[in-house]
MIZALUM-722516 format. One line per 4 residues: for each residue y negated, x, z negated of C-alpha. Coordinates in steps of 0.2 Angstrom, whole numbers, plus 5000, padded with zeros to 4 digits. Example, Ala and Ser with C-alpha at 12.3 -4.5 7.8 and 13.67 -1.06 7.14 Angstrom:
2
5022,5062,4961 ~ 5005,5068,4964;
//
This chain:
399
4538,5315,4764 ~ 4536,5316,4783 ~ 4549,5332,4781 ~ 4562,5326,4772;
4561,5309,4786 ~ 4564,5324,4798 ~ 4578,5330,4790 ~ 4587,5316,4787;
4584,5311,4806 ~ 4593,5327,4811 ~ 4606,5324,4799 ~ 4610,5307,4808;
4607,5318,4825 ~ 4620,5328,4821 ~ 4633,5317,4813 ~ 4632,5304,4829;
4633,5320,4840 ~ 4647,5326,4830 ~ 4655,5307,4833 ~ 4654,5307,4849;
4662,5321,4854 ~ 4677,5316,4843 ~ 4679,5299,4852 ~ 4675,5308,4870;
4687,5321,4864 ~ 4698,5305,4860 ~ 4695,5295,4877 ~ 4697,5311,4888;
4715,5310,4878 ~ 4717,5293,4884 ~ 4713,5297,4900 ~ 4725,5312,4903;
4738,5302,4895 ~ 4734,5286,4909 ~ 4737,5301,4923 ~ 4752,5305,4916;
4758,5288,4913 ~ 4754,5287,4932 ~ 4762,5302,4938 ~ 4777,5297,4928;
4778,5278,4935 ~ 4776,5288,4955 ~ 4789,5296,4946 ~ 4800,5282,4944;
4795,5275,4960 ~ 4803,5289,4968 ~ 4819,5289,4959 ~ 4821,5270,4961;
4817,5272,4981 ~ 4831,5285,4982 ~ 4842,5275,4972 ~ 4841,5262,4982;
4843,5272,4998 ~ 4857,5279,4991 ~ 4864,5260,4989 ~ 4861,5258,5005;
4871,5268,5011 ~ 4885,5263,5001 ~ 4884,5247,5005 ~ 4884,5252,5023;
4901,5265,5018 ~ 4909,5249,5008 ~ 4904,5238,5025 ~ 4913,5254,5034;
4928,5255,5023 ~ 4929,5235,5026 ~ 4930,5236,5044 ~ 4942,5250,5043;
4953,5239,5029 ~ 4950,5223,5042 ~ 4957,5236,5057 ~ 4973,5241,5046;
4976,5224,5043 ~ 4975,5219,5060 ~ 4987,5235,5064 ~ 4997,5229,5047;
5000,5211,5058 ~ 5005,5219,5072 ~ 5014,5230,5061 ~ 5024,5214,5055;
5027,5209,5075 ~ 5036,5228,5076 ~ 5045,5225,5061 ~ 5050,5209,5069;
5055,5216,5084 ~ 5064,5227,5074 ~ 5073,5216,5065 ~ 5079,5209,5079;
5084,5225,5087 ~ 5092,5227,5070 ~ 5101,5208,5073 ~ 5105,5211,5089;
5112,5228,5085 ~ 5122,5222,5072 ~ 5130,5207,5081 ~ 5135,5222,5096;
5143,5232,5082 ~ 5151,5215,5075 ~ 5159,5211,5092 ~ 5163,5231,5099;
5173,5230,5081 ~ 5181,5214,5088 ~ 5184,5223,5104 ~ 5193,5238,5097;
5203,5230,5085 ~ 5209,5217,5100 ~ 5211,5235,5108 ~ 5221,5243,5095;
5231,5225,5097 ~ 5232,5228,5113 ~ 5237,5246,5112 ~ 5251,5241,5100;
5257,5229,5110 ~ 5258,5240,5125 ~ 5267,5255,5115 ~ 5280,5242,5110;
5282,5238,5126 ~ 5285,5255,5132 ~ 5295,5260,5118 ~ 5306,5245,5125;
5307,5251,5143 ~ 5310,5268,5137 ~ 5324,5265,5128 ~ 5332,5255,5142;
5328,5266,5154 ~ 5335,5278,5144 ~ 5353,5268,5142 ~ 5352,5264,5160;
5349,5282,5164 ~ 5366,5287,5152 ~ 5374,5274,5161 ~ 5373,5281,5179;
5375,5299,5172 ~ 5392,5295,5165 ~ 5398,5281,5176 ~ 5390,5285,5193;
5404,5294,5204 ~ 5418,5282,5196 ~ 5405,5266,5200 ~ 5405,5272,5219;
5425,5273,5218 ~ 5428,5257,5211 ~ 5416,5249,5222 ~ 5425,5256,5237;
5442,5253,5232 ~ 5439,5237,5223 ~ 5431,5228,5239 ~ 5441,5218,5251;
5434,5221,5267 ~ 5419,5232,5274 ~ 5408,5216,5273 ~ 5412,5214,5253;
5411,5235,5252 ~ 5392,5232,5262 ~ 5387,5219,5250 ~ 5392,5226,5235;
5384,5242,5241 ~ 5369,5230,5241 ~ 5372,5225,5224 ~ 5371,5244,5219;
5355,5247,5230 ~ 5346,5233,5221 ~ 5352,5240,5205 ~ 5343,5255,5210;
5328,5247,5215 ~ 5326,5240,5201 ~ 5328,5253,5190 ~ 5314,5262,5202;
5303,5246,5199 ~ 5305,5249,5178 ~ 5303,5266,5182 ~ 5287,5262,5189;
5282,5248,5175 ~ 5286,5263,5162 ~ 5273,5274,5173 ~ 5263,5260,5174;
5264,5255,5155 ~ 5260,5275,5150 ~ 5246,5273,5162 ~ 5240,5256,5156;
5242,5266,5137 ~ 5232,5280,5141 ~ 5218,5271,5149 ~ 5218,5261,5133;
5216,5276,5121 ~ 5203,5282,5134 ~ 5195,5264,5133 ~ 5196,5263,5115;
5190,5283,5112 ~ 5174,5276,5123 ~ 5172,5261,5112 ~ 5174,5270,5094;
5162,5282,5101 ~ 5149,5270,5107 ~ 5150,5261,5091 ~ 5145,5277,5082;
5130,5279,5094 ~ 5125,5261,5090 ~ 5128,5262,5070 ~ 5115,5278,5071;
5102,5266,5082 ~ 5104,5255,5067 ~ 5102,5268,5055 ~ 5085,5276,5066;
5079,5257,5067 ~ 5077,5254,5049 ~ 5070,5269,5046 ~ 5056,5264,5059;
5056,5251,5048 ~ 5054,5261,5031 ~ 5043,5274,5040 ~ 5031,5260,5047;
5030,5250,5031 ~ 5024,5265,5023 ~ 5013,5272,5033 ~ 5002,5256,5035;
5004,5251,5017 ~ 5000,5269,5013 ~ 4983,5267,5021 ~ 4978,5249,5015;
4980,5258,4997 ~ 4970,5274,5000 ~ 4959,5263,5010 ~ 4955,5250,4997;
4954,5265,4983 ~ 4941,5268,4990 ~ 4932,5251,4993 ~ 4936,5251,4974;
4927,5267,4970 ~ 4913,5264,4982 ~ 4912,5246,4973 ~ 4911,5258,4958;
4898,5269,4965 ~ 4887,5253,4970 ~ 4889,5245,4953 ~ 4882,5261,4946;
4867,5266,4958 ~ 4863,5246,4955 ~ 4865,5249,4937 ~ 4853,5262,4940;
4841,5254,4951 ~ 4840,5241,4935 ~ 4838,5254,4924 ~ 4822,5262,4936;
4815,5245,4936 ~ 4815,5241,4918 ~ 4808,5258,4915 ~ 4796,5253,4929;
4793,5240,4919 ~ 4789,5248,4902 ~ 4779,5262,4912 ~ 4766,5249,4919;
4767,5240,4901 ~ 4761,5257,4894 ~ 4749,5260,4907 ~ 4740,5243,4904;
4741,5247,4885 ~ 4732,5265,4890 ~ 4719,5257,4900 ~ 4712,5246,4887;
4715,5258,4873 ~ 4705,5268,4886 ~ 4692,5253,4888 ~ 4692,5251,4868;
4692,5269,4866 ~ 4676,5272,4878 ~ 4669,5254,4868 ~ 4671,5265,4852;
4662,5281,4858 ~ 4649,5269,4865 ~ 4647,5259,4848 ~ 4647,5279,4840;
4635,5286,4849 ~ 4624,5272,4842 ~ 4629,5273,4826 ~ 4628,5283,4810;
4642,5288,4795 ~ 4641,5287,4778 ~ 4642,5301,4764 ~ 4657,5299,4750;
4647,5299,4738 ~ 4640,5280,4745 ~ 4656,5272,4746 ~ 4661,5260,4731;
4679,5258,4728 ~ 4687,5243,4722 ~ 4700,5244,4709 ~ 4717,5241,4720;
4709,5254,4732 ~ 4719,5269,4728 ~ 4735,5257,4728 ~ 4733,5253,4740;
4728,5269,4751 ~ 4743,5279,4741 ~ 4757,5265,4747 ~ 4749,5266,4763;
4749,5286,4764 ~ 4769,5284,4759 ~ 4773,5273,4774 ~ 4764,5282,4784;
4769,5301,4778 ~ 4781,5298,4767 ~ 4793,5311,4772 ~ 4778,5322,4779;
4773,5338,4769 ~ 4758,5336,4757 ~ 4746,5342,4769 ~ 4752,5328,4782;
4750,5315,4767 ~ 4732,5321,4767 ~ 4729,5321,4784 ~ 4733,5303,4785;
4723,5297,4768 ~ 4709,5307,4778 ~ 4711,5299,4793 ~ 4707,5281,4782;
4693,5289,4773 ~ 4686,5296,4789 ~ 4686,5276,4798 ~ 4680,5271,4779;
4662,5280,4783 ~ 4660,5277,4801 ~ 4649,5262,4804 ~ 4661,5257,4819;
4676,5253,4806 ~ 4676,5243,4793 ~ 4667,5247,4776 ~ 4682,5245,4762;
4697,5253,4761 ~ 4706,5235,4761 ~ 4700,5229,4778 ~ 4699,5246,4787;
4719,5248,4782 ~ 4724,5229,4788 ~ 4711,5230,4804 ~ 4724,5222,4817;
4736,5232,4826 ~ 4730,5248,4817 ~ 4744,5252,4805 ~ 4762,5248,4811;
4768,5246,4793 ~ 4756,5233,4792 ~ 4761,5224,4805 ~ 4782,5226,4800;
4778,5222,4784 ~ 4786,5238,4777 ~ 4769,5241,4770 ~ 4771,5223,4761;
4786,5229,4752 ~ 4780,5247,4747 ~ 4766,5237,4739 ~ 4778,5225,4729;
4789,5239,4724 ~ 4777,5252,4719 ~ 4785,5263,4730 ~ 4772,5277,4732;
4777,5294,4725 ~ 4765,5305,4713 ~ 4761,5317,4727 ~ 4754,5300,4738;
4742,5298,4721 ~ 4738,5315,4722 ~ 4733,5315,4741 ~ 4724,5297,4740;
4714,5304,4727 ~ 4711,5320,4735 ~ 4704,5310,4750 ~ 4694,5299,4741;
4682,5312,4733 ~ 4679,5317,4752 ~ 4692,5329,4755 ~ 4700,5330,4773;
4708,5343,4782 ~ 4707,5335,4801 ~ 4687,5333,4802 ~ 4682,5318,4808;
4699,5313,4816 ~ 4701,5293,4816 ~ 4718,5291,4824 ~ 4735,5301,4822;
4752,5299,4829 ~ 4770,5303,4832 ~ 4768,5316,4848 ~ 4767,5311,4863;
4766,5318,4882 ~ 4749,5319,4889 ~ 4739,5317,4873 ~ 4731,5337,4868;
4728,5336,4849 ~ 4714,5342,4840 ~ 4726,5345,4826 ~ 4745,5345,4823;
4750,5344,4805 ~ 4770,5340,4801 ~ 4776,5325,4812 ~ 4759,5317,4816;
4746,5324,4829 ~ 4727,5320,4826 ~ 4713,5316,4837;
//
């Protein structure tokens, strides 16, 4: 008798020692993965610092590209005075042009006049010249024998002097009129010249004009293209800073989650170090069980290979015999926040429908008879980083 109460305490030894190293294999898991999670949130951290340094800095280019834009237009007001000026010089330019035309034309009025004039003297210097050509020695003659006394002959010589003095004097105002002509044309050559000199100042003023529009306006655009794209550039790095602090966020979420599934975890291997595990062959099932477990083992591994709808039946089984989980099938599968499907109701549905497949009867009864192909593994999962698994079978990973 005392024997077989030695066996069976060495039995219970083994099984609680076999426990425990499960759930310490599961917390050193936990504990890795909380590292990790930590690393990952410095991570972040980092990322988010330089982020924001980078904003920094373009704030400080957009406060840059500002000043610059403020200085252009500062130099675009002054700008505007030079155009003014400009304008004016362009006025003031024009209303020269406006009166040299005057000027000439009054000129070329002028001019015709004169050449009339002189056509005129011209012509009666010519008639007068004929004149004394063809009656000159007669005139002489007729004066002499035609006067009356010496005194009549002196005064009419007189006559005849005047005559000649006054063809000398429109002789002169013939030279004088050809001068007066020339000095015109001359005067008029001058003015046509000057008003070519001032058309092409007009011309080089408004293209100051032209070229000064453009070159300020030119560098207002490209400046504030590029107060746009660094507006761009900030809206992104502060999209991204959000997005670092929301990750943030979630990270420390996670990392809060990891610690008390640590603390529960370490609670568990605590509670199954003290503990003991049922054989199979003492568990009862209720009719509903396999159902249940089946429809449980399709939301779970529905898609997974047999093998994977196995390993997650065994996984139920396994928590089934430890005295740290619940004894029935029923209260181990709706233990809060254990089974998601419980908790989105999928599992709800399957159950309503009858939605497990002949393959999840085949694997529920398989388990149930005590079969299990993960050992004493009590959770499973999708993959995850920092978690080692004890076994990896289709989609899920088991510790």
């Amino acid at each position: 008798m005392k024997g077989i109460q030695r066996t069976a305490a060495a039995i219970l030894l083994v099984l609680a020692l076999g426990f425990t190293t499960l759930t310490a294999h599961a917390t050193d898991e936990t504990r890795k993965a909380l590292e990790e999670a930590e690393q990952e949130k410095n991570q972040t951290q980092s990322e988010l610092d330089q982020t924001e340094q980078n904003l920094d800095e373009l704030n400080q280019q957009q406060d840059s590209l500002q000043g610059t834009l403020t200085t252009l237009n500062t130099e675009l007001s002054q700008v505007s005075n030079n155009l003014s000026d400009l304008e004016d010089k362009i006025a003031a330019k024009e209303t020269e042009i406006d009166d040299m035309n005057a000027e000439i034309r009054q000129v070329q009025q002028d001019l015709t006049e004169v050449i009339r004039l002189k056509d005129e003297q011209y012509e009666s210097m010519k008639r007068q010249i004929q004149f004394i050509y063809e009656k000159s020695d007669s005139l002489y003659l007729e004066l002499l024998f035609s006067s009356g006394s010496y005194s009549d002959f002196l005064n009419k010589n007189d006559y005849v002097e005047q005559i000649n003095a006054y063809q000398q004097k429109v002789l002169q105002d013939y030279k004088d009129t050809q001068a007066r002509m020339e000095d015109m044309e001359a005067q008029l050559e001058q003015d046509m010249a000057q008003l070519e000199q001032d058309k092409k100042e007009l011309d080089d003023y408004k293209v100051q004009v032209v070229a000064e529009q453009n070159r300020v306006s030119g560098l207002v655009s490209q400046t504030s293209q590029s107060i746009n794209a660094t507006a761009a550039q900030i809206s992104d790095a502060e999209a991204k800073a959000l997005a670092y602090e929301e990750q943030l966020k979630a990270q420390e979420a996670n990392i809060t989650a990891l610690k008390a599934k640590l603390a529960e975890e370490l609670r568990m291997a605590e509670l199954a170090a003290q503990s003991s595990w049922r054989d199979i062959s003492e568990v009862s099932f209720a009719e509903g069980d396999r159902y249940l477990l089946a429809n449980l083992i399709y939301c779970e591994a529905g898609g997974e290979p047999y093998a994977g709808q196995v390993a997650v039946g065994s996984v139920v089984i396994n928590r089934l015999l430890s005295s740290v989980y619940p004894d029935t099938i029923t209260g181990v599968i709706y233990q809060p926040r254990q089974f998601s499907p419980v908790a989105s109701g999928r599992l709800a549905l399957a159950l309503a429908e009858g939605r497990a497949t002949a393959q999840c009867y085949q694997a529920a009864d398989e388990v149930m008879k005590g079969t299990t192909n993960v050992g004493n593994c009590v959770y499973f999962r999708t993959p995850v980083d920092g978690i080692t698994p004890k076994y990896t079978i289709g989609g899920h990973i088991f510790y």
